[in-house]
FIKOLZA-1660 file (N, C-alpha, C; in steps of 0.1 Angstrom, whole numbers, plus 5000, padded with zeros to 4 digits):
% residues 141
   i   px   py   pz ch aa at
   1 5519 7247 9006  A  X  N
   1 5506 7243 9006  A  X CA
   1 5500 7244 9020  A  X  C
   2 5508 7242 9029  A  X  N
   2 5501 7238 9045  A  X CA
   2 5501 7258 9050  A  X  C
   3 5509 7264 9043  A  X  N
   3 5505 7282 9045  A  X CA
   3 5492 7288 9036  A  X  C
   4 5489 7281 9027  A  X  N
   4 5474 7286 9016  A  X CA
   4 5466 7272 9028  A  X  C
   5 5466 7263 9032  A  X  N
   5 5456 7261 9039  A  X CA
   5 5452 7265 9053  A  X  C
   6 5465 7275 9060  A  X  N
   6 5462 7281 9069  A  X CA
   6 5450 7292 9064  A  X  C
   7 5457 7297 9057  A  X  N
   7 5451 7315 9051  A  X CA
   7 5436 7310 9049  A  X  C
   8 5436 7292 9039  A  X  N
   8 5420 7294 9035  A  X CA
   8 5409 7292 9050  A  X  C
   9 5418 7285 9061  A  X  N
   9 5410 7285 9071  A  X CA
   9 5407 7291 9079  A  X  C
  10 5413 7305 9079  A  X  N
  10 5415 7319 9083  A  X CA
  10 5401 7326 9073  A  X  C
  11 5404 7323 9063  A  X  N
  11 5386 7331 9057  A  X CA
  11 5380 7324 9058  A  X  C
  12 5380 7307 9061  A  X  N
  12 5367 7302 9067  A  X CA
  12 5359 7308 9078  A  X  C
  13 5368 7308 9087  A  X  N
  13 5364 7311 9102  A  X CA
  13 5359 7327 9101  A  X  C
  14 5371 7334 9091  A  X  N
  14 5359 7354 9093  A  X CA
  14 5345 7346 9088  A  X  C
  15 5340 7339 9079  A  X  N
  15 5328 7336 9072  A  X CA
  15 5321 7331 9080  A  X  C
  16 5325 7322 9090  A  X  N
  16 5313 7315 9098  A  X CA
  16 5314 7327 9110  A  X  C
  17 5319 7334 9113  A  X  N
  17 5323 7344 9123  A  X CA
  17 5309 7356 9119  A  X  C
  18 5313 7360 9106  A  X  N
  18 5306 7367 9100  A  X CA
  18 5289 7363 9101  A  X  C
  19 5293 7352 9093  A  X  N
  19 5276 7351 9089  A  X CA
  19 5268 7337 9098  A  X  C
  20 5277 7335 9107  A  X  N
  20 5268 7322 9117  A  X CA
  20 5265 7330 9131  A  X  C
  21 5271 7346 9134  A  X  N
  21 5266 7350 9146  A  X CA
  21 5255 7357 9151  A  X  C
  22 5249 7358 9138  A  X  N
  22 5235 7363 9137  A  X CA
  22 5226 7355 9143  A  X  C
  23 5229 7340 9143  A  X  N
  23 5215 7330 9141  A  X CA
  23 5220 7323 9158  A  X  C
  24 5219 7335 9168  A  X  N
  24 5218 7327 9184  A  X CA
  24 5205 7319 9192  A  X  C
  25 5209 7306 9193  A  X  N
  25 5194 7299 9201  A  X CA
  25 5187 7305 9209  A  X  C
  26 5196 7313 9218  A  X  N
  26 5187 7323 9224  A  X CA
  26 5181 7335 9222  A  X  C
  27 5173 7339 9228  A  X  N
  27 5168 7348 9226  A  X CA
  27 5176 7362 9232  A  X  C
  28 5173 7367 9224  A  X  N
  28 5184 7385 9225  A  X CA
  28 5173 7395 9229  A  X  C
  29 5178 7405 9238  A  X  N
  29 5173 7418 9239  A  X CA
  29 5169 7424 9229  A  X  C
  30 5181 7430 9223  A  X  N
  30 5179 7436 9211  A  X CA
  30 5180 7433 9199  A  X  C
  31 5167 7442 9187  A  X  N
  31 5169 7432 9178  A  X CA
  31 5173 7432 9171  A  X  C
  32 5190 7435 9168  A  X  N
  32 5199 7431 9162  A  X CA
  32 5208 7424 9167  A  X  C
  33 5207 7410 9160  A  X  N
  33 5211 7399 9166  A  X CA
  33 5230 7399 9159  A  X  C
  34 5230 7402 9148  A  X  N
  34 5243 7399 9143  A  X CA
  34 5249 7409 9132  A  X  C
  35 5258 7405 9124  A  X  N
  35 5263 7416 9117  A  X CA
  35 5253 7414 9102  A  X  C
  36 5249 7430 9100  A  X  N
  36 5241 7429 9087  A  X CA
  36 5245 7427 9079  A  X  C
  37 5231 7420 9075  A  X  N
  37 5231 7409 9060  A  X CA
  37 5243 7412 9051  A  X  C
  38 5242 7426 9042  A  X  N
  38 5250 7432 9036  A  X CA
  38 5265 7430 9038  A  X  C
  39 5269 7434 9053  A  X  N
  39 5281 7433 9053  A  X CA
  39 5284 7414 9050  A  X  C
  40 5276 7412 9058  A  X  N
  40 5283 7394 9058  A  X CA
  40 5291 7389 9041  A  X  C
  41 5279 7398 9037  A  X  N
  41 5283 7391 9022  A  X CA
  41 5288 7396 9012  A  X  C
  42 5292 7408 9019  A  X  N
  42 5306 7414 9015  A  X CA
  42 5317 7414 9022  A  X  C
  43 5319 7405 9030  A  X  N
  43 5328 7400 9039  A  X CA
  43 5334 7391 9035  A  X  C
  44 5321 7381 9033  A  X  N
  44 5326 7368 9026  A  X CA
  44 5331 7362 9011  A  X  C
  45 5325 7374 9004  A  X  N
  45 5331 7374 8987  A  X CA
  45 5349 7380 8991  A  X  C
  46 5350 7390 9002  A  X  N
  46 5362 7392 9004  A  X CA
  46 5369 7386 9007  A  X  C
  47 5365 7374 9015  A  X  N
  47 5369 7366 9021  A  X CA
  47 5376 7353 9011  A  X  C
  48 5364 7347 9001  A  X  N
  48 5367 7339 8992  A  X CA
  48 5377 7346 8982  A  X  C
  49 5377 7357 8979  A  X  N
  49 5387 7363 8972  A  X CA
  49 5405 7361 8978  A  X  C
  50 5403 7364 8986  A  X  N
  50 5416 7362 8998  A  X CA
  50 5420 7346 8990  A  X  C
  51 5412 7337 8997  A  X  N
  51 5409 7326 9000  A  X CA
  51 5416 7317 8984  A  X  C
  52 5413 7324 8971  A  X  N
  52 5412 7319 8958  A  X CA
  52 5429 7326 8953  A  X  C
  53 5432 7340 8954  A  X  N
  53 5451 7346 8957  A  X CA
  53 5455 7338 8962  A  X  C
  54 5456 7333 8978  A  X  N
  54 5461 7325 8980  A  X CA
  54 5461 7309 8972  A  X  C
  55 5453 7307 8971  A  X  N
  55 5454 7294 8964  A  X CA
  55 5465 7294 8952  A  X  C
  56 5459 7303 8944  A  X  N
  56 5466 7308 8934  A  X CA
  56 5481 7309 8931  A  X  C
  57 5485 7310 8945  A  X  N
  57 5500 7313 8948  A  X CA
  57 5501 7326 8943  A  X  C
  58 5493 7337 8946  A  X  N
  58 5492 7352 8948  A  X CA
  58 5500 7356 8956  A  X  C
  59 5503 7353 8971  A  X  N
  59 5503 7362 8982  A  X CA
  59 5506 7375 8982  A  X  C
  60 5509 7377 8975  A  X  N
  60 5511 7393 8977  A  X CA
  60 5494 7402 8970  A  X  C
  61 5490 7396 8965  A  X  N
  61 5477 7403 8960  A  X CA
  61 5461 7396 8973  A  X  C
  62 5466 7383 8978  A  X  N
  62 5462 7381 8993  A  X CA
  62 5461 7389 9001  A  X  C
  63 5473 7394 9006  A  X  N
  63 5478 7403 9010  A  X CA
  63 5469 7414 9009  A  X  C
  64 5473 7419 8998  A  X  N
  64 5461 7433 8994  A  X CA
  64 5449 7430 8999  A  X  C
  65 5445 7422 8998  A  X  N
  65 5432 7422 9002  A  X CA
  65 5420 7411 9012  A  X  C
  66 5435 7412 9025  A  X  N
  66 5432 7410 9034  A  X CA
  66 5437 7421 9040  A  X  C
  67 5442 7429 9036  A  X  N
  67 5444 7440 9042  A  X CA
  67 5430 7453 9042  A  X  C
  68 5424 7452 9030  A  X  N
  68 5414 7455 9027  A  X CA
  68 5398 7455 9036  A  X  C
  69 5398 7439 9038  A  X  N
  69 5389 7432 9046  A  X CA
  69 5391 7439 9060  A  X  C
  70 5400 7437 9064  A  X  N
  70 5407 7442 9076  A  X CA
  70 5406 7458 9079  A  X  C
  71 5406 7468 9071  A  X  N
  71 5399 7482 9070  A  X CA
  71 5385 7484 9069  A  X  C
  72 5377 7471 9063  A  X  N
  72 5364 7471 9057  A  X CA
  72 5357 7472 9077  A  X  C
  73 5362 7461 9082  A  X  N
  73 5356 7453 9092  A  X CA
  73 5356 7470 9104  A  X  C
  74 5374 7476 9105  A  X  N
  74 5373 7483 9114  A  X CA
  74 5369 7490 9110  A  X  C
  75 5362 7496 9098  A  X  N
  75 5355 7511 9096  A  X CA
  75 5337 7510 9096  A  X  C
  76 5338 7494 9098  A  X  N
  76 5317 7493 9102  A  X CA
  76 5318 7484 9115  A  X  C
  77 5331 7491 9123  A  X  N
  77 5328 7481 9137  A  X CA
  77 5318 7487 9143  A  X  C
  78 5312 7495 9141  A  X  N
  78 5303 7504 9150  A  X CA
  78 5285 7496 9145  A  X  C
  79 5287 7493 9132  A  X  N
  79 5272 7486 9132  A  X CA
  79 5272 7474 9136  A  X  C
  80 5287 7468 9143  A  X  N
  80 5285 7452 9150  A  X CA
  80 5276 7451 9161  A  X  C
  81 5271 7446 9162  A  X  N
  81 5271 7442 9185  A  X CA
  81 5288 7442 9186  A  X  C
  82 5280 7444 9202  A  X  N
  82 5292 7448 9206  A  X CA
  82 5301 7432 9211  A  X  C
  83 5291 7421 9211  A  X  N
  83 5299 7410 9213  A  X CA
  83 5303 7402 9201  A  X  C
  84 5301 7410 9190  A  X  N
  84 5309 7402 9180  A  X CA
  84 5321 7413 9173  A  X  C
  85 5324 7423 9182  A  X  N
  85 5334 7428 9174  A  X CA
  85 5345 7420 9173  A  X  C
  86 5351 7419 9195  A  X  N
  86 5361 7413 9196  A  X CA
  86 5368 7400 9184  A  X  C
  87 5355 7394 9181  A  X  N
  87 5358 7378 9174  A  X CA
  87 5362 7383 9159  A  X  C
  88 5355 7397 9154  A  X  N
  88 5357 7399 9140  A  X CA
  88 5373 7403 9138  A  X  C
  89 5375 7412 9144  A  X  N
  89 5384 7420 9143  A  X CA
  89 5398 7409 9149  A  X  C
  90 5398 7402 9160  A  X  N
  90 5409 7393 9156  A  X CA
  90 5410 7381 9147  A  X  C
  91 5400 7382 9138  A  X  N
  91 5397 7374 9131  A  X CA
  91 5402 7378 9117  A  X  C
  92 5403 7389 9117  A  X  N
  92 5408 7396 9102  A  X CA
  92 5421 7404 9106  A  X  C
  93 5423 7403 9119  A  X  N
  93 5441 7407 9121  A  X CA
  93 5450 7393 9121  A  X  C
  94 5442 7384 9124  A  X  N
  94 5452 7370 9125  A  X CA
  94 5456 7369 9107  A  X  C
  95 5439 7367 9099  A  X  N
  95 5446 7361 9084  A  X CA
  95 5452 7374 9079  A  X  C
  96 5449 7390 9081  A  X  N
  96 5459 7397 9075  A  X CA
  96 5475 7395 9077  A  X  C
  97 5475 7393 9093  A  X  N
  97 5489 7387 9096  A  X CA
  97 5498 7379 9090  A  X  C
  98 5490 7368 9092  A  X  N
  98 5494 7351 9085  A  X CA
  98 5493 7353 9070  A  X  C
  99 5493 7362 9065  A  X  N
  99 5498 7364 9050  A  X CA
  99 5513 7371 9046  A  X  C
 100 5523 7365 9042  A  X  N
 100 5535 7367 9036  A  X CA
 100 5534 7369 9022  A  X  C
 101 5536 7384 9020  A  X  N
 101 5537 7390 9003  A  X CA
 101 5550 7383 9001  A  X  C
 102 5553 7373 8993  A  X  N
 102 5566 7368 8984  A  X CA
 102 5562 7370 8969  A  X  C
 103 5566 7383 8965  A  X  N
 103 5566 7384 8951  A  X CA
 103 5576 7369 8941  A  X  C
 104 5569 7374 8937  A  X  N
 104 5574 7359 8925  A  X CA
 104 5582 7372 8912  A  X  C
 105 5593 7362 8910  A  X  N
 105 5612 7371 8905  A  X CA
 105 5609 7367 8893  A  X  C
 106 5602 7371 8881  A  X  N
 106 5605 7364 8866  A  X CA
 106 5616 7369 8860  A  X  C
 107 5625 7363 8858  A  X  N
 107 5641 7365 8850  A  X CA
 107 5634 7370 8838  A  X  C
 108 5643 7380 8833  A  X  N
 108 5639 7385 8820  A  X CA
 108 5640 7375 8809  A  X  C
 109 5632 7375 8798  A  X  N
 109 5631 7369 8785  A  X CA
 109 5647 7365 8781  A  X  C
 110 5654 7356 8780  A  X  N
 110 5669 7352 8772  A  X CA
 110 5666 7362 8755  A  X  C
 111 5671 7369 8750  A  X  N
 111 5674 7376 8742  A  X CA
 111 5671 7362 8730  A  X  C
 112 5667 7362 8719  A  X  N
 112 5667 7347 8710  A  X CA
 112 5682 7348 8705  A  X  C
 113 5685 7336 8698  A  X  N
 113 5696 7337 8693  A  X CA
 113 5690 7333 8679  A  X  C
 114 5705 7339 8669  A  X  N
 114 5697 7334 8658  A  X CA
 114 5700 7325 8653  A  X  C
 115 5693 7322 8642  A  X  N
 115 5695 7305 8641  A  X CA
 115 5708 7300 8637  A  X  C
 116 5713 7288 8637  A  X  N
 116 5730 7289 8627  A  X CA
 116 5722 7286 8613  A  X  C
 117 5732 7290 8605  A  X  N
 117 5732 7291 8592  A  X CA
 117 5738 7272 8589  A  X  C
 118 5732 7267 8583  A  X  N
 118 5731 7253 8576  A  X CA
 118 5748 7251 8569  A  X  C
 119 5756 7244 8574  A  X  N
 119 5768 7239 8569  A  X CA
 119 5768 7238 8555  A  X  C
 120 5769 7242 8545  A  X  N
 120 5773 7238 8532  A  X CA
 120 5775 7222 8535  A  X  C
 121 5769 7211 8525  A  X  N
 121 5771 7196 8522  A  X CA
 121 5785 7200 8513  A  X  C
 122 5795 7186 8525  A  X  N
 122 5802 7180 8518  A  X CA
 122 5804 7173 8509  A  X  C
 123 5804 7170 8500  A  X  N
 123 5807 7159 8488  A  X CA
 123 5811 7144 8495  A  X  C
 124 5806 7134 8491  A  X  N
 124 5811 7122 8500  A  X CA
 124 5822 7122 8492  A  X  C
 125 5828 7106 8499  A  X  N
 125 5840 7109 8497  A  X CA
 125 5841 7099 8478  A  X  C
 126 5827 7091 8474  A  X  N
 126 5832 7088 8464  A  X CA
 126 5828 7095 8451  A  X  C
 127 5819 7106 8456  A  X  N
 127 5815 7122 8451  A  X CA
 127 5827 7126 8448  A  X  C
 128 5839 7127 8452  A  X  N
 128 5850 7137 8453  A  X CA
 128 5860 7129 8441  A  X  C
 129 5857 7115 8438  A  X  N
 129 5867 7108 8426  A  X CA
 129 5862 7106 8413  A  X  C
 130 5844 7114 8412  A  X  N
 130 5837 7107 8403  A  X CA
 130 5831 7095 8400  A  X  C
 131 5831 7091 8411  A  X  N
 131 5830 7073 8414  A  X CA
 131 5813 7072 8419  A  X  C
 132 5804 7076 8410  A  X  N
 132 5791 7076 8414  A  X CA
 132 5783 7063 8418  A  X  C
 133 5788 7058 8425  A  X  N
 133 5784 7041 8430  A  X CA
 133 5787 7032 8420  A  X  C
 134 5799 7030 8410  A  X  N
 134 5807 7019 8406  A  X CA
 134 5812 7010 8413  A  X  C
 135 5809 7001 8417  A  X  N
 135 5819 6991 8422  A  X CA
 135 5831 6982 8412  A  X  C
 136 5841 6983 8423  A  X  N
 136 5850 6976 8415  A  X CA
 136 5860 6985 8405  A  X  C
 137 5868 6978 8399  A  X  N
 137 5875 6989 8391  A  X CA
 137 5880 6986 8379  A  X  C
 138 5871 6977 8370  A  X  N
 138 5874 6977 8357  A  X CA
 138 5863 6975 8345  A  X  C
 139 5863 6968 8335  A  X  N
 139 5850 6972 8326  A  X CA
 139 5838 6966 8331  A  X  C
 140 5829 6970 8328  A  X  N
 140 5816 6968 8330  A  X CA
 140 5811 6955 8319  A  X  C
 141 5806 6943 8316  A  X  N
 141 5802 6935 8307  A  X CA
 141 5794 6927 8309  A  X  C
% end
């Protein structure tokens, strides 16, 4: 549990990384202030996907795709600013890292067995003298 809540806080942080470095109190030269709209929020659906594998007890499909996220980021590093790359990029090498693929081992299905076949009934034992609930052992009157 305490490794799916690292990983989820690992896509927290790309998210607010992502989509809170746009909105600076100050005022900026240029006007592109942060990473575009677009990517943010395909960052962040990648992000929550990561985020939901893990939970899941996926990690190997985590894995996949934070590996993913992690190619997404360095192949549009060029539309970042340039002071939000550093933060992105160790941002999505840390949770790609901090993910451990442990396939999960399913033992194959046990073969069925078949069912036992039903014991033939014994005869009780006053079944076996003709003695069909007579008590006693002489005339009846």
């Amino acid at each position: 549990m305490v490794k799916v809540l690292r990983i989820l806080s690992g896509a927290v942080l790309l998210v607010v990384v992502a989509a809170g470095c746009g909105g600076a109190a100050r005022p900026q030269r240029s006007s592109f202030h942060g990473v575009p709209p677009a990517l943010a929020q395909d960052w962040e659906g990648q992000a929550s996907d990561i985020a939901a594998a893990a939970s899941a007890g996926n990690s190997c499909r985590a894995l996949q795709l934070a590996n993913a996220l992690r190619a997404d980021v360095v192949a549009s590093k060029d539309k970042l600013p340039s002071r939000l790359r550093p933060p992105l990029l160790t941002s999505v090498n840390a949770l790609a890292d901090r993910i451990k693929c442990t396939p999960v081992v399913q033992t194959p299905p046990k073969k069925p067995t078949p069912p036992e076949k039903p014991k033939p009934k014994e005869p009780h034992e006053h079944d076996r003298h003709g003695h069909h609930g007579h008590r006693g052992g002489g005339n009846d009157q």
